[in-house]
N, C-alpha and C positions, 0 to 999 in steps of 0.2 A: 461762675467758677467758685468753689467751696475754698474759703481763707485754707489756708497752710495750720495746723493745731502746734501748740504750744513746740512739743517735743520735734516736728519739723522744722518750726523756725531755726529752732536753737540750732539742730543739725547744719541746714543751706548756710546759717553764717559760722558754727565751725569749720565747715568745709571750704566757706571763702577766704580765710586766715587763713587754714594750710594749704591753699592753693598760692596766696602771697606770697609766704613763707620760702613754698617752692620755685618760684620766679625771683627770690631776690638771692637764692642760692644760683639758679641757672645764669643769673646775672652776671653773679661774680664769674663763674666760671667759664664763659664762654670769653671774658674779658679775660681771662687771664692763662688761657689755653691756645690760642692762635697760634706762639710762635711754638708751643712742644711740638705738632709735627713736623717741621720744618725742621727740630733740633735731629730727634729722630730720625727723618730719614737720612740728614747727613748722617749720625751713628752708624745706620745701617748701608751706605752709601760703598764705602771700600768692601763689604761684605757679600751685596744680593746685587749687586750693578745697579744702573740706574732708571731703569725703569721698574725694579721691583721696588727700591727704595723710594722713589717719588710718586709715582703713580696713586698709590695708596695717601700718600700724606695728601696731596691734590683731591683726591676723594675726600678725605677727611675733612680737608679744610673749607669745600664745599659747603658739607653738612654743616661745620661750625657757621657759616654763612646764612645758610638758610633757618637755624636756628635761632641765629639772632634777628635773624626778621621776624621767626615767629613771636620771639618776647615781645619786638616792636610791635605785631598787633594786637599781643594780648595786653599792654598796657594801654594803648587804643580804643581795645574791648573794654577796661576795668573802668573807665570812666561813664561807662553807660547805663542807666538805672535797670534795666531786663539784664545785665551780666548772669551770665552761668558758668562757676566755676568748673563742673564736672570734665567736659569737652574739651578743657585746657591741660587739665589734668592729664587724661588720656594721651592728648596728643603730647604731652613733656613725656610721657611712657614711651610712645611711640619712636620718637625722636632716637631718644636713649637706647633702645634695644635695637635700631640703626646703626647708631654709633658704636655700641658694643661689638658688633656684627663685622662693623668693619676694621677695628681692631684685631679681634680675632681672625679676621682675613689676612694683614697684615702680618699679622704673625705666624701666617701659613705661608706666606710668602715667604720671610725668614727661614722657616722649618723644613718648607720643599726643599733648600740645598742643602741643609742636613749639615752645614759648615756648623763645627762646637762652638765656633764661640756666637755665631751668628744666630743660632738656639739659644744658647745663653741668655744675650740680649732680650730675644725677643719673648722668654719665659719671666726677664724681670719686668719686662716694659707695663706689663697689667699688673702686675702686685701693684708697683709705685701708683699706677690709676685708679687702682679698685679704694686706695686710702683716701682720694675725694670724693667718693661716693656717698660717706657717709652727711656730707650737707643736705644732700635728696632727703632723709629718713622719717621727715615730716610725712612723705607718701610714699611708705616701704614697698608698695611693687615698682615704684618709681626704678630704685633700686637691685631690684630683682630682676626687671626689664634690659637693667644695664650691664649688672652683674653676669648674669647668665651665659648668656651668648660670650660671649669675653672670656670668663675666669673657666665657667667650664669647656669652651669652646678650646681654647688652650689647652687645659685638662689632659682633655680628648687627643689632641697634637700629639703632646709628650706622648703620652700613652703608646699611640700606633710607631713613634719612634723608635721604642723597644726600651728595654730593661732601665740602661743606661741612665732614662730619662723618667724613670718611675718614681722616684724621691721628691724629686723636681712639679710633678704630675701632683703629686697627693696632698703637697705643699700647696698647690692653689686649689685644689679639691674642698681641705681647712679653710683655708682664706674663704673662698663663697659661702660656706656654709657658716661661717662663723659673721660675716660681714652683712649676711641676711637676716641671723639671729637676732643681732643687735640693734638692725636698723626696724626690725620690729617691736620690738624694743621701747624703742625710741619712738616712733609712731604711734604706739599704743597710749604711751603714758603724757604724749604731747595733745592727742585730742582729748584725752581724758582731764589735763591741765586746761584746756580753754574751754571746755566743756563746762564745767566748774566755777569760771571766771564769768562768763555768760551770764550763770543761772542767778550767780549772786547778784551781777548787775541788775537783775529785775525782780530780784524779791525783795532789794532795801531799796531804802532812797540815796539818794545822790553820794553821800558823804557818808555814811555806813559801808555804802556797798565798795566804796575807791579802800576804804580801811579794810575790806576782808577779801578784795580781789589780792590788792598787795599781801597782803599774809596769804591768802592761800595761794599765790604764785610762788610766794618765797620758799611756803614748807614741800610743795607740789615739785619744785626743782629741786629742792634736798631730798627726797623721796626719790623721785625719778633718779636722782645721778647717784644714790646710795645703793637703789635695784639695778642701774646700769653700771657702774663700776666694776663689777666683778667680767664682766661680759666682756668689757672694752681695757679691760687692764689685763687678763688672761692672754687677748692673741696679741699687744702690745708688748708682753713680756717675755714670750715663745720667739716671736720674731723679733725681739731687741738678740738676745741672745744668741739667734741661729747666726744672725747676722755678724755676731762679734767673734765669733764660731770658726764661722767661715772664712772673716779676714783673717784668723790667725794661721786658717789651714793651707789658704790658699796661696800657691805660689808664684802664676802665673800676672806679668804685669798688667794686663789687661783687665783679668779677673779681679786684680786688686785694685785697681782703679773701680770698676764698675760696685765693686762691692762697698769699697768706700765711700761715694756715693749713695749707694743701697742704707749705707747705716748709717750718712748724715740725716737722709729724707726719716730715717725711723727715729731717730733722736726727736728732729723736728715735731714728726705726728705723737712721739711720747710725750714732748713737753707741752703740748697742746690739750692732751689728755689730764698729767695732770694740772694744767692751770684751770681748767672747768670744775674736776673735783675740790682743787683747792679752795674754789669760791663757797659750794656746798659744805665742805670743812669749816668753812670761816661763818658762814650764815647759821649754822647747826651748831656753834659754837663749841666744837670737837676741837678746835687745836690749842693747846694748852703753852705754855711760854715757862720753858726753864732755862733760867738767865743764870751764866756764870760770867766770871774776869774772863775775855779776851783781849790779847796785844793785837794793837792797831797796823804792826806790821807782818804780824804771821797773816793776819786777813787781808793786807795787801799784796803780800809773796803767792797766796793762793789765789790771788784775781789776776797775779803777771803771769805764773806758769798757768793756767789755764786761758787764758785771752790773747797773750804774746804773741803764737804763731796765728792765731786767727786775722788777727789785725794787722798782722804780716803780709798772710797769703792775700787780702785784699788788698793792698800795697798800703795801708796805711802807718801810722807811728802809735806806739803804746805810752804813753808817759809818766812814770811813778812819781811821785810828790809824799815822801813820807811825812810823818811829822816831825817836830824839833826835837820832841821830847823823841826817842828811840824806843822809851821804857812806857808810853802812853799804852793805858787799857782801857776797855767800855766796858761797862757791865750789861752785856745781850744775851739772848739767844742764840746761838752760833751757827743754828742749823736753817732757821728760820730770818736771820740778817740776813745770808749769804742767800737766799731766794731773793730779796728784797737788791742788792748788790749787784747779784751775778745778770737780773733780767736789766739792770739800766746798765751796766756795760755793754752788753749783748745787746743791744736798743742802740747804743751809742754807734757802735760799729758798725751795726746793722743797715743804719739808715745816712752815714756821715762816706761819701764816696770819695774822696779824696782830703787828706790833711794829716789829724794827730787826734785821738783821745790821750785824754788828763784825766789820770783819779791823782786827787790832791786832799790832801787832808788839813783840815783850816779851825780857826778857833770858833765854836761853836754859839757860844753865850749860853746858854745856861735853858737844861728842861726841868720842868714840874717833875717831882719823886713821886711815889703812891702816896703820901701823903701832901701832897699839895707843895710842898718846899722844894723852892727854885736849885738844881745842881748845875754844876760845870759841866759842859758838853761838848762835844768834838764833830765836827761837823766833814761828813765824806762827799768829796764831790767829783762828780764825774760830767765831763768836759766835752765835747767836738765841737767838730767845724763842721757840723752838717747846713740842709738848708734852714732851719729854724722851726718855729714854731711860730704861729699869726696866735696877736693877741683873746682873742674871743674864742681860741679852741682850747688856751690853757688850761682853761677851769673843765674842760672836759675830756682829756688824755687819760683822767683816771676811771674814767666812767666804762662799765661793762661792756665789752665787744666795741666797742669805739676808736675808731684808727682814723687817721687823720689821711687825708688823700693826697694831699698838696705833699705829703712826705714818702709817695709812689711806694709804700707798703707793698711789699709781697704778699699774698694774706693765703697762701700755701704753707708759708711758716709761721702762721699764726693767728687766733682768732680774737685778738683783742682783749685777751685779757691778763695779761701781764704786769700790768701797771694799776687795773683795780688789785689785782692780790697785793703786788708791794704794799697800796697805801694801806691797806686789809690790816694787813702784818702788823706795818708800820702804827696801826694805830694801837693794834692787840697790844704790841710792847709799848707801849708809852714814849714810840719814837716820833721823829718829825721829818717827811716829806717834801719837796718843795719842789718847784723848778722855776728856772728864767729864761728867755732866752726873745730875739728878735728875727725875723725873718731872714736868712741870709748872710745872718752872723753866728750860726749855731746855736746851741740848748748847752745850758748848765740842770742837771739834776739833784739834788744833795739829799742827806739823810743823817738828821741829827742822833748823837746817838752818847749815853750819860756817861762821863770818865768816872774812872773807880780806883781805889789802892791798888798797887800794886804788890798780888800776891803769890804766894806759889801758884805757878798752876799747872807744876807737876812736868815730869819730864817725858814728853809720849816719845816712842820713837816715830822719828820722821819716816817715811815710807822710803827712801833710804836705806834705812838702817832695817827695817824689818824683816822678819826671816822668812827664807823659801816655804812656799807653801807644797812643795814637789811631795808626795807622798803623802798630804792629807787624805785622812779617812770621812766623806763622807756621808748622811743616807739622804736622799733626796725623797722626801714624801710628797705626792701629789696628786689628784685623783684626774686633771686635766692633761690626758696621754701628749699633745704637742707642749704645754709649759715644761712638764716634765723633763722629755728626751731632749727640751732644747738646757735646759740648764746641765744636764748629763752631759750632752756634745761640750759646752762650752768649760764643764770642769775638768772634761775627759783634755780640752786643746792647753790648758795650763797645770797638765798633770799630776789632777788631783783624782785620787780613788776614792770613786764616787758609785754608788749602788741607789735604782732607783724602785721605790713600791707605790701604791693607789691609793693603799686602806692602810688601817692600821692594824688590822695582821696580816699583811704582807710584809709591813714593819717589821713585825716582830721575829716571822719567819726569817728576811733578811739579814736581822739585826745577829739570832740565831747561826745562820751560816755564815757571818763575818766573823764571829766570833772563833767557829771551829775551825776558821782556817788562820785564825792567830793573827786577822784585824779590824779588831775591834771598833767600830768608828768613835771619831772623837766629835764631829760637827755632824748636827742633826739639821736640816731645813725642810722646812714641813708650811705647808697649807691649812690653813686656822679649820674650815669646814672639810668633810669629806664625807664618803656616802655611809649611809646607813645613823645616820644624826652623832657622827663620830668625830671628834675635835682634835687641833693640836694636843691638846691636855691628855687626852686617850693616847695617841701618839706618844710624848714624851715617857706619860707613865710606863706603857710596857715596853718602849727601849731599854729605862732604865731597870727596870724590873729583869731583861734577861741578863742586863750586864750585872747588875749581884749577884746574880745567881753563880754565873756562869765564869765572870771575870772582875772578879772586887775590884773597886777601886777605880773603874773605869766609869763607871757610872753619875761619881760626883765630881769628874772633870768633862762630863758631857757638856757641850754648849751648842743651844737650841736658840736656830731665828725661825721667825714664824715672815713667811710671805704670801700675803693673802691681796687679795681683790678687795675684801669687806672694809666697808670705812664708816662702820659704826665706831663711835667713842667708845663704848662699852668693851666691844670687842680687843680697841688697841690697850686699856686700860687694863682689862684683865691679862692680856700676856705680859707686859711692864710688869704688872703687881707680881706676877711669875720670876722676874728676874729672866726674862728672855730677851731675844732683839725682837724688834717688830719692825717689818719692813711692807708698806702697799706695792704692788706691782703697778708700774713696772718697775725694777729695782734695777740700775746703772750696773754695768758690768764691773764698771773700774770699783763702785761702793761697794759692789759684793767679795770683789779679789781684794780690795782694801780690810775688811772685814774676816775675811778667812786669815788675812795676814795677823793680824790683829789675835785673832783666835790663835793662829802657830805661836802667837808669844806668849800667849795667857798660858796652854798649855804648860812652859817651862816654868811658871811661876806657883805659887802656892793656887792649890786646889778652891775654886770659889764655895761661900758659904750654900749648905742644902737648897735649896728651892723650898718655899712656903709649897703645905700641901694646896 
């Protein structure tokens, strides 16, 4: 038998990696999917009776069955020196386009009675599935096998339903096409990363080659999540949106249940998105630290009113512990603590099933300045009664994708990496991290963080006090038709007048017939790239260029955010240096209405300085 050549080698153990890769994703998932159908068909239970409601989950749960027997022989297989990955692969394909099959059956079950809300349901039930798909994406037909039969078998559903059900239809039409994009994507630039790491291994020796695997792993995932970002933050921020959309529109209680839902699951899969890019920000040394005075109580009033009712609905206690001083400030980052803050409260609650979280605020002892010189410091800590944390995983909670199992982690809401950003953060700013805790007595978290003079720092209004944004003018530029119409729906439900274009002379046309009809826009949001190698800056220019012309004066009270995908440095630098906002997608609803609020006051106040050209 003729050896295997160079180039072959390399290949059979690529392909045994991503065949790993694929089994420790099938892993999790078949482990943590059991009881959905069963949740399900109760759902669907008062709806389709009960043989169409269980019959299918009984199917389902089957297949989850014999599925997990398959992994037990491929891990049985993996230990054999003739292993061939290929035949495994295949059958995870086969499996899954099974499984898809019968979901979309499922949902024809649902769709036969033709009951709205019982469509409803069974139209969102594969969105929410088709967002764990992307684990597969190491072998994108993996996912296309899954996908298929499922998103467009539904599709198809609505479709024959009639009209009614046409919006609904094209809405998961997007979704597959977009969720297939991606996962090739991702496939592509995953074998081309081990591909790479391979080759280096055999052309240095031992200790070269560990130094250049690690670097090229490191800049290989900056690459990879800087080319996939735009991909996976585009339909994350179409559908953050439709979603916040549509609770505001919707009035029925059931819908508004189900939708709520709908948008805690997309919260979740947003904040998961960015905490992966966040890491690639942080490795690529793109995030920059602009430290002012903050009070130690306005940042604790914004972790009550956002966490309160969270730790409520769980039944547990919130407990604030301000400091002594009332007037105590740090000198931070304000945007970049509160990631570091908000995930160990959110951690806290997350994981502690019955008792109290404490953020208490304690005396700190003193961090190193940029210059080496010990300051006073204030130490933020956050508290539960969960089960704890065993001493020999401490030193490893902060480490990448690493979740602790004895702490029965969801890992639907999250992929472990939370806690490497904090410390990330935590080190970029010159703060200090820490945690304690004992098995069964709960976890202490803290974050040291430097006190400073207390100085103005300016009276903003409180969102409170901020004015109606009802009647805002704005143009929404985008050249990705679903981001677009969903940030339209969502400014159209908190009655803002909002006109959307592609290009930047559709801009300009628009900006044009706003004008002749005596409204002018005053807020421009725009997408940094668009077709024909045309940029925000094109954009900006010839808004402001019709509004000279046409309506003085209007033009240097424009105010321009840029929301983009791209998460080059360069890119967010140059619209900063613009005097613009800059925002990645997906941008939170509430920061975006907070920010147009923001914008309605600026408007009454003096005219900002030109824009540098």
């Amino acid at each position: 038998m003729t050896p295997p050549s160079h180039a072959e080698a390399i290949d059979a153990r690529v392909t045994t990696e991503l065949v790993d890769m694929l089994f420790a994703g099938s892993r999790v998932a078949v482990a943590t999917t059991f009881i959905g159908p069963v949740l399900v068909a109760w759902l669907f239970l008062p709806l389709v009776g009960f043989w169409l409601a269980f019959a299918p989950a009984v199917g389902i749960l089957c297949l989850h069955v014999e599925r997990a027997l398959f992994i037990g022989r491929f891990q049985r297989a993996r230990a054999l020196p003739d292993f061939k990955p290929a035949p495994w692969a295949k059958g995870t394909q086969h499996r899954l386009a099974v499984m898809g099959a019968a979901i979309s059956l499922w949902v024809l079950a649902a769709t036969l009675t033709r009951n709205p809300t019982a469509v409803f349901y069974a139209s969102a039930l594969p969105v929410v599935l088709a967002a764990g798909s992307l684990q597969y994406s190491v072998y994108p037909r993996t996912v296309e096998h899954y996908l298929t039969p499922m998103l467009l078998g539904c599709s198809l559903q609505l479709l024959w339903l009639g009209q009614g059900y046409w919006v609904s239809a094209f809405f998961l039409l997007i979704a597959w096409l977009t969720l297939i994009a991606a996962s090739r994507r991702f496939g592509k630039a995953m074998r081309h990363n081990i591909e790479l790491r391979l080759k280096n291994q055999q052309l240095n020796d031992e200790l070269k080659a560990q130094k250049a695997v690690v670097e090229e792993v490191s800049a290989a995932k900056t690459r990879f999540l800087n080319a996939a970002s735009h991909d996976l933050r585009q339909p994350v921020q179409a559908v953050m949106l439709l979603s916040e959309a549509l609770q505001e529109r919707s009035e029925h209680p059931d819908n508004l249940a189900l939708l709520s839902k709908l948008r805690t699951g997309v919260h979740h899969f947003a904040n998961s998105v960015d905490e992966i890019m966040d890491i690639a920000q942080l490795d690529a040394g793109n995030v920059q630290v602009q430290a002012l005075p903050v009070r130690m109580v306005d940042l604790l009033d914004r972790l009550e009113s956002t966490y309160r009712e969270v730790a409520e609905a769980k039944g547990l206690g919130l407990l604030i512990r301000p400091p002594r001083d009332a007037s105590a400030c740090v000198h931070i980052d304000a945007a970049l603590t509160w990631r570091i803050v908000s995930n160990l409260v959110s951690n806290a609650i997350r994981y502690t099933r019955q008792g109290t979280v404490m953020i208490a605020v304690r005396n700190g002892g003193t961090l190193p300045d940029s210059d080496g010189v010990p300051t006073p410091a204030v130490r933020l800590e956050v508290r539960d009664s969960g089960v704890g944390i065993a001493p020999e995983m401490q030193s490893r909670i902060f480490e990448e994708f690493f979740q602790v199992d004895n702490l029965h982690r969801d890992r639907r809401e999250g992929v472990g990496l939370g806690l490497a950003v904090a410390r990330r953060l935590a080190r970029l700013m010159g703060l200090r991290i820490g945690v304690r805790s004992r098995p069964g007595q709960g976890s202490v978290f803290s974050l040291s963080m430097p006190l400073c003079e207390l100085q103005a720092l300016g009276d903003a209004a409180s969102s409170a006090s901020l004015p109606s944004i009802n009647g805002l003018r704005v143009l929404v530029v985008d050249d990705d038709t679903a981001s677009r119409e969903a940030t339209l729906a969502l400014l159209a439900s908190w009655n803002v007048q909002a006109v959307g274009a592609g290009t930047a002379d559709e801009a300009e046309d628009q900006t044009m017939a706003m004008v002749r009809r005596g409204e002018a826009p005053n807020t421009l949001l725009t997408d940094h790239w668009l077709p024909a190698a045309q940029s925000s800056r094109d954009v900006d220019a010839r808004v402001r260029q019709v509004l000279r012309h046409d309506h003085p004066g209007s033009a240097d009270t424009l105010r321009t955010a840029v929301l983009t995908g791209d998460s080059q440095r360069e890119t967010r630098e140059e619209v900063l240096r613009r005097g613009w906002t800059f925002w990645q997608k997906p941008v939170r609803p509430q920061a975006l209405r907070q920010w147009l609020a923001h914008t309605a006051l600026e408007a009454t106040d003096t005219p900002p300085a030109p824009h540098p050209p």
